[in-house]
Every structure is written in C-alpha cells, then in structure tokens.
DRENTORKOL-3810 file (N, C-alpha, C; in nm, 4 decimals):
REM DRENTORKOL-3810
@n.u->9.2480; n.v->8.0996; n.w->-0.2253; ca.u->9.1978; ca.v->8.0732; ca.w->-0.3571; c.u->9.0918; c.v->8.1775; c.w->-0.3922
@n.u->9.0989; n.v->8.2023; n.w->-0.5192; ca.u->8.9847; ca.v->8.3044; ca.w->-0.5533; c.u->8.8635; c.v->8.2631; c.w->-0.6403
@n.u->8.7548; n.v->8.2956; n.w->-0.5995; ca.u->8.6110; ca.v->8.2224; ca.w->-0.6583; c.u->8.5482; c.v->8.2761; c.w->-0.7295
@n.u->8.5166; n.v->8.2926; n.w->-0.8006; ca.u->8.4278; ca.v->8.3683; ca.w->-0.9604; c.u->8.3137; c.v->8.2783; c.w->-0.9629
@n.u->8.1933; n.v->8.3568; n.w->-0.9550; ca.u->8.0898; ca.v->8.3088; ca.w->-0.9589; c.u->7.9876; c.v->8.3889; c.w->-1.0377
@n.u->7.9269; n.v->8.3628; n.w->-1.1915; ca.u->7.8454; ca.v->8.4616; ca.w->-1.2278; c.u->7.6873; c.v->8.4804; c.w->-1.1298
@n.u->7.6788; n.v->8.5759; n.w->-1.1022; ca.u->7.5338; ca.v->8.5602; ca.w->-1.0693; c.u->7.4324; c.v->8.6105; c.w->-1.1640
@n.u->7.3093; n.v->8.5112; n.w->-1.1122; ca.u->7.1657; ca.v->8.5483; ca.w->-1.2133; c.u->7.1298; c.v->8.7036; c.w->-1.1796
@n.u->7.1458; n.v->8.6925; n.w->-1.3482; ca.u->7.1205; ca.v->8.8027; ca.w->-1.4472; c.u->7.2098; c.v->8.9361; c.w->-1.3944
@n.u->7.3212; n.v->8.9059; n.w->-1.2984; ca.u->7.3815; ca.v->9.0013; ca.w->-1.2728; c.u->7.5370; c.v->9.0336; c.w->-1.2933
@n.u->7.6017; n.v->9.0792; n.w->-1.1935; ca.u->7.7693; ca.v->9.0615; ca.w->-1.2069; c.u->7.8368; c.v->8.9102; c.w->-1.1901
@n.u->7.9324; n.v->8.9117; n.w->-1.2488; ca.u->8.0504; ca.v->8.8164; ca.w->-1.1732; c.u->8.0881; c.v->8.8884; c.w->-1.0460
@n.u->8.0610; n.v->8.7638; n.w->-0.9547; ca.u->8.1165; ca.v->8.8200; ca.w->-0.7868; c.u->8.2107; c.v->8.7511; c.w->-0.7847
@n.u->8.3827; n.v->8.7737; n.w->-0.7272; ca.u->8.4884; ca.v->8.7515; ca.w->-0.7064; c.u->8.4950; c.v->8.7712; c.w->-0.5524
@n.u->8.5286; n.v->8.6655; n.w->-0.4851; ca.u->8.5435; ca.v->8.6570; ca.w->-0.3376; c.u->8.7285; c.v->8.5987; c.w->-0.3802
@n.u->8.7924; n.v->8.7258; n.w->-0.2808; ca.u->8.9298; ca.v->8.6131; ca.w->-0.2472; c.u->9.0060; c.v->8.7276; c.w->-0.3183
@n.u->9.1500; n.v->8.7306; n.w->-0.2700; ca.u->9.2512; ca.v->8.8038; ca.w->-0.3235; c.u->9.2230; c.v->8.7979; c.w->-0.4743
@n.u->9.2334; n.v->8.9065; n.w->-0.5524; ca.u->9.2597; ca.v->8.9413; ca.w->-0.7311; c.u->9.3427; c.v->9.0883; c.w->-0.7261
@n.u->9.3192; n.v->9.1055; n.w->-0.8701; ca.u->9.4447; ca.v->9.1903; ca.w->-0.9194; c.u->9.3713; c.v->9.1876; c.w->-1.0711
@n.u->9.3196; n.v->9.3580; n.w->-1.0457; ca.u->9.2311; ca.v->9.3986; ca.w->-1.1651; c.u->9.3478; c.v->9.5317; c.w->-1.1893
@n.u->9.3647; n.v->9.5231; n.w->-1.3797; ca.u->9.4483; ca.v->9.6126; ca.w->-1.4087; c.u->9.2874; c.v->9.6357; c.w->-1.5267
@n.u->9.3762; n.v->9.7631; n.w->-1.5866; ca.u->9.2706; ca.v->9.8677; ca.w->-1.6830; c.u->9.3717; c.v->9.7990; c.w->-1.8128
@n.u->9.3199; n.v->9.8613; n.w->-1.9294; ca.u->9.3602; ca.v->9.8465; ca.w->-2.0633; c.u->9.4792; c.v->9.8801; c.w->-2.0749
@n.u->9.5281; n.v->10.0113; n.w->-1.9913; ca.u->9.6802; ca.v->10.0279; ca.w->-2.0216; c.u->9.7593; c.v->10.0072; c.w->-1.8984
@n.u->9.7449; n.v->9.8756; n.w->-1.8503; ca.u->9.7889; ca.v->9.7746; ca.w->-1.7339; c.u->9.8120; c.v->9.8613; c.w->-1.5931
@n.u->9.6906; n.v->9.9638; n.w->-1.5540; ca.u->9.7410; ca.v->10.0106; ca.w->-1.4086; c.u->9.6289; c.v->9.9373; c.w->-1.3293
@n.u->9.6779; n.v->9.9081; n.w->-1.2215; ca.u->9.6522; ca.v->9.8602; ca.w->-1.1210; c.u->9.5360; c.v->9.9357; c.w->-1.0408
@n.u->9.3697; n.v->9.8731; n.w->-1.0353; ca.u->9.2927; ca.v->9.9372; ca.w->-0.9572; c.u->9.2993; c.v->9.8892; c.w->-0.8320
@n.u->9.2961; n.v->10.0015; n.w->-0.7414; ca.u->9.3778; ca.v->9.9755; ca.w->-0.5751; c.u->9.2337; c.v->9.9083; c.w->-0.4923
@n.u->9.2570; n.v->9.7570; n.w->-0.4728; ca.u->9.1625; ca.v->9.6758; ca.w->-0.4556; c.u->9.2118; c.v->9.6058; c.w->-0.2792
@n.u->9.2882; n.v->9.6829; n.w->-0.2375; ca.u->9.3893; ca.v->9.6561; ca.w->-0.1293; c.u->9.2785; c.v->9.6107; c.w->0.0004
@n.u->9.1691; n.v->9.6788; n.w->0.0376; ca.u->9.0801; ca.v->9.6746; ca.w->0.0991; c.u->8.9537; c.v->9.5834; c.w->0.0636
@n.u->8.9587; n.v->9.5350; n.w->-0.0276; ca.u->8.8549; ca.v->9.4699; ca.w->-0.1065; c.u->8.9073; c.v->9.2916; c.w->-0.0787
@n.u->8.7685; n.v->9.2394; n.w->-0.0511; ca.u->8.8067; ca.v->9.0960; ca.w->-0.0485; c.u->8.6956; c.v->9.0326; c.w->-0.1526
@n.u->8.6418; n.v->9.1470; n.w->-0.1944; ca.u->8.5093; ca.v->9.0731; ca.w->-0.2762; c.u->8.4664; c.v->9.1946; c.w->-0.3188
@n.u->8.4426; n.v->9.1919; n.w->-0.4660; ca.u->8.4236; ca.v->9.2794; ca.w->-0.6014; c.u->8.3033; c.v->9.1995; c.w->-0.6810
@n.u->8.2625; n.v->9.3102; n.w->-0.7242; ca.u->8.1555; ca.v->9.2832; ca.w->-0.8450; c.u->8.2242; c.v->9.2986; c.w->-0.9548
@n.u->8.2529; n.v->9.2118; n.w->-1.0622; ca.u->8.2672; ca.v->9.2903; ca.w->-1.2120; c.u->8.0875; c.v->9.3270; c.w->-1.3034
@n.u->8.0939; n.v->9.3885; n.w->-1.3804; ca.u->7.9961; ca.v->9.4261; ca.w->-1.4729; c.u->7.9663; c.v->9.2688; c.w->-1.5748
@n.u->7.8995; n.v->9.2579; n.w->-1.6195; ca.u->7.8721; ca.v->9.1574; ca.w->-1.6977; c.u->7.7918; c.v->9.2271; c.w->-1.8365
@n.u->7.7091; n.v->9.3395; n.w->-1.7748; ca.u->7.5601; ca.v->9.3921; ca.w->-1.8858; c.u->7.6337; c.v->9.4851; c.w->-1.9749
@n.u->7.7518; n.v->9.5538; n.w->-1.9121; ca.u->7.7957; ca.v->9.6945; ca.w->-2.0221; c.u->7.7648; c.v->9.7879; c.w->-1.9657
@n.u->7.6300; n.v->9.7776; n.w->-1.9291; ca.u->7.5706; ca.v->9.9120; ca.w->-1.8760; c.u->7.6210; c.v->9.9874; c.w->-1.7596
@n.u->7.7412; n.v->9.9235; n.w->-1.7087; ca.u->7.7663; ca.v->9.9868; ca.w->-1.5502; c.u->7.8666; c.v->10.1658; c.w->-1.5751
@n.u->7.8665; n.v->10.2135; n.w->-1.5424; ca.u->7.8989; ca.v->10.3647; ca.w->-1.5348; c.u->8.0238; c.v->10.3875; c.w->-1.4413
@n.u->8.0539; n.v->10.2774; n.w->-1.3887; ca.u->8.2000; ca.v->10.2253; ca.w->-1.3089; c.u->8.2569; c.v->10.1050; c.w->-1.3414
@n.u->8.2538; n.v->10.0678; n.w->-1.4626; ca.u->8.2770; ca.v->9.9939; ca.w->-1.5399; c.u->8.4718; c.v->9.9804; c.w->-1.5458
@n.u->8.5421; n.v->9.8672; n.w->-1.4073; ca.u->8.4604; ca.v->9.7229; ca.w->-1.4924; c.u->8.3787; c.v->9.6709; c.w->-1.3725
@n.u->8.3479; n.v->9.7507; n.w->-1.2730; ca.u->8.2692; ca.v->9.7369; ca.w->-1.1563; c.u->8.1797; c.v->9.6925; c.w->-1.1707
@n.u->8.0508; n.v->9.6789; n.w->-1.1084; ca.u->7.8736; ca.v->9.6576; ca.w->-1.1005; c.u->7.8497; c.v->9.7682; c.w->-1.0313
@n.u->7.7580; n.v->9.8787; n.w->-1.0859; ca.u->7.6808; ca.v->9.9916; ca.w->-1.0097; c.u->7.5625; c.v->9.9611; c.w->-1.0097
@n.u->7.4810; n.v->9.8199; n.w->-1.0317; ca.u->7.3702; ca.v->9.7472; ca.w->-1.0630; c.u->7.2885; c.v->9.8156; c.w->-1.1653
@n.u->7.3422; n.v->9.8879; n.w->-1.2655; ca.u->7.2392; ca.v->9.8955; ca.w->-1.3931; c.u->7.1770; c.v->9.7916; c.w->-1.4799
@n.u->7.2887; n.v->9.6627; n.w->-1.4301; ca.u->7.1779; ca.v->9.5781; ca.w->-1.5340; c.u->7.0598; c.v->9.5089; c.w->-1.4300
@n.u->7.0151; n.v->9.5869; n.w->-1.3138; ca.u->6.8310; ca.v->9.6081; ca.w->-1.2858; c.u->6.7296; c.v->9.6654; c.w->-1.3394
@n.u->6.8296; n.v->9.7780; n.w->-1.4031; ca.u->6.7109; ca.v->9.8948; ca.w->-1.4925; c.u->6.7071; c.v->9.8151; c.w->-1.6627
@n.u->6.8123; n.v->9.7409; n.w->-1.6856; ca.u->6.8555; ca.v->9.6976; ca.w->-1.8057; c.u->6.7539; c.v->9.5783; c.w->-1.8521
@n.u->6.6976; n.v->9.5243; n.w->-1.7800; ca.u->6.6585; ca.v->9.3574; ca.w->-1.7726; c.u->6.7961; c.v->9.2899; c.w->-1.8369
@n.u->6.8651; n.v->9.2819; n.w->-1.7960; ca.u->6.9781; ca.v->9.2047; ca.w->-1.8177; c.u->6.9222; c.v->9.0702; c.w->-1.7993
@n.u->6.9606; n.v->8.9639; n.w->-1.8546; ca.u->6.9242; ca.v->8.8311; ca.w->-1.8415; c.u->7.0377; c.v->8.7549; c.w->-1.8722
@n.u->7.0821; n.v->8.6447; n.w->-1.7689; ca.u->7.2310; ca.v->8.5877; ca.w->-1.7943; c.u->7.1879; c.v->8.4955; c.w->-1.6768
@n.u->7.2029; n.v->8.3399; n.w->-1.6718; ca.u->7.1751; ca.v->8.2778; ca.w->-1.5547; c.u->7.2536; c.v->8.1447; c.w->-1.6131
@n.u->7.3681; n.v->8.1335; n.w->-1.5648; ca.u->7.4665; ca.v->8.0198; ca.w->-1.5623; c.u->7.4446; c.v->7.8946; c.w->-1.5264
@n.u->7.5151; n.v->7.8102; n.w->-1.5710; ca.u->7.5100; ca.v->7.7006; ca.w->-1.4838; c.u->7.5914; c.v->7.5795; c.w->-1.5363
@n.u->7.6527; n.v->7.5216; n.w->-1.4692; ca.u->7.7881; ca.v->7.4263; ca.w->-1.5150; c.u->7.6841; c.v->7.3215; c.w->-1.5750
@n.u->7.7711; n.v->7.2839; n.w->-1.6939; ca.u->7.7278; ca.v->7.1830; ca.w->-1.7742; c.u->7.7629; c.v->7.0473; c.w->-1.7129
@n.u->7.6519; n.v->6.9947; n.w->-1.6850; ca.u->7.6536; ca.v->6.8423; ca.w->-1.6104; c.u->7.7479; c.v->6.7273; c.w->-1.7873
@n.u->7.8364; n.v->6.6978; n.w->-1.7077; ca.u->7.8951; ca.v->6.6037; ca.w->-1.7971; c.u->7.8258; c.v->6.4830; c.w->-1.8013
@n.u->7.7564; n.v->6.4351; n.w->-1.9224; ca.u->7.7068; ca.v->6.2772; ca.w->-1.9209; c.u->7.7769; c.v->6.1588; c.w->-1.9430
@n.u->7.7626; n.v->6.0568; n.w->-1.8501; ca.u->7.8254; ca.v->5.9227; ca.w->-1.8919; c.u->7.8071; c.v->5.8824; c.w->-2.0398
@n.u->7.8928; n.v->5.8221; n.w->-2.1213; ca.u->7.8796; ca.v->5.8131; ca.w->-2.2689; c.u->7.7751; c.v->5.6719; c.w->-2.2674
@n.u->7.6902; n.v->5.6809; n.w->-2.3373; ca.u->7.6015; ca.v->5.6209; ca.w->-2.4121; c.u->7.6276; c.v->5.4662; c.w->-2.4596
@n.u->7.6153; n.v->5.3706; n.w->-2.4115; ca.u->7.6743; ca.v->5.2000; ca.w->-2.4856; c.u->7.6010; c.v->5.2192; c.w->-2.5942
@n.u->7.7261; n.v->5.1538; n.w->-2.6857; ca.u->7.6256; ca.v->5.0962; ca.w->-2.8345; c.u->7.6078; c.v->4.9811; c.w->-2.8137
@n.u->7.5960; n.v->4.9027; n.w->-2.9255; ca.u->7.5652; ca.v->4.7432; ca.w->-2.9346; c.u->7.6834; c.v->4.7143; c.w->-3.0579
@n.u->7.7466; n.v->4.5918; n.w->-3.0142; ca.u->7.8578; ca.v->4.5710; ca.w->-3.1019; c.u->7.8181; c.v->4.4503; c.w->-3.2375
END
C-alpha cells in the first residue's frame, strides 16, 4: 500500500511503490525509490520533487484530518 502524508510546512512524503509521470505522460524512473518527496511550495527547482526550498520560502502548510463530530440531538 502506498502512504501520502503531507508534512508540516513541507513536501508530501510518499512511502510505498508509485508511478510519477510528467505532463506529457513519461514515466520518472522511480525504480530504486521506495519513498519520494513531492514539492508542495512551487519553489522546488526539481520540481515535482522537494529540493527543500520551501525552508528558504517560509512555506507554511500544516495538515491535519478533520475529526468527524457526532451530530448534535435536538429536542422534538
């Protein structure tokens, strides 16, 4: 299974087999790779990689799954 996890204020880290193609669908050779950074800020220069520019960037991005709430009783 493959895991996508954004990290604070940084890349999406991908642990686990993927299959990253470019805009005109070629295949970046990820054969050796079990875990990739993607870019999140723009700023990366190996883009769609992480070369960690969004450190120099103050990038700010800090996730976090939305806790689902039990619904609310009315009064009938």
């Amino acid at each position: 299974m493959t895991k996508i996890t954004p990290t604070d204020h940084g890349p999406y880290l991908i642990e686990g087999a993927v299959r990253v193609v470019d805009a005109d669908g070629n295949d970046y050779d990820l054969s050796e790779q079990t875990t990739i950074f993607l870019c999140r800020c723009g700023g990366s220069g190996t883009k769609p990689f992480c070369d960690g520019t969004h450190e120099t960037l103050n990038f700010e991005a800090a996730n976090r799954a939305l806790q689902t709430l039990a619904p609310i009783a009315t009064a009938s």
